[in-house]
C-alpha positions in Angstrom: 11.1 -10.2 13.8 12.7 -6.5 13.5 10.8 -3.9 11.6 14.0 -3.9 9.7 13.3 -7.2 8.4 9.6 -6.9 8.4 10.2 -4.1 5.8 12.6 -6.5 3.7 10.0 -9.7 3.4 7.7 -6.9 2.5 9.9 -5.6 -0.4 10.4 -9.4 -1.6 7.1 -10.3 -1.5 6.3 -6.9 -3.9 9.0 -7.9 -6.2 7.9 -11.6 -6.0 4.4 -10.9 -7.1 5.9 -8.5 -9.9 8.1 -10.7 -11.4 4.7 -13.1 -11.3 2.9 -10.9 -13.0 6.2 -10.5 -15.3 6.0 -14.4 -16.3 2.8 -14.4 -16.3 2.5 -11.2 -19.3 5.5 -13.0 -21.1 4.1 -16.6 -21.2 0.4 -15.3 -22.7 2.7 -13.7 -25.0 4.4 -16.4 -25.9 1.1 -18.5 -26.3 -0.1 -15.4 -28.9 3.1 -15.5 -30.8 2.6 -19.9 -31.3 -0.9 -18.9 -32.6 -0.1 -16.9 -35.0 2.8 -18.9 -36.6 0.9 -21.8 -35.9 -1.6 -20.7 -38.4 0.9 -19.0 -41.1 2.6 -22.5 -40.9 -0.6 -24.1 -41.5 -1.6 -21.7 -44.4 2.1 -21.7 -46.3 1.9 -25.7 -46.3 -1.9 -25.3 -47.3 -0.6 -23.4 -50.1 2.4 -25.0 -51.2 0.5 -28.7 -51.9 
C-alpha cells in the first residue's frame, strides 16, 4: 500500500469508530427516553382506571 492510502484507511477507521461511538450515545439515549415514557404511560393508565 501507498502512505497515501495508508493515511486514508487511517482517516476511515477514526471516522468509523466515531460514528460508533455516535450510535452507540444515540441508542442509550433512545433506551432512556422508552423508560421514561414507559413509566408516565404506566402511571396516566394507573391513574385514569
Amino acid at each position: 500500500m501507498e502512505a497515501n492510502e495508508l493515511k486514508q484507511m487511517k482517516e476511515l477507521e477514526e471516522e468509523n469508530a466515531r460514528l460508533k461511538s455516535i450510535v452507540a450515545n444515540l441508542a442509550l439515549e433512545n433506551d432512556a427516553v422508552k423508560n421514561v415514557l414507559e413509566k408516565k404511560l404506566g402511571r396516566l393508565t394507573t391513574n385514569n382506571k
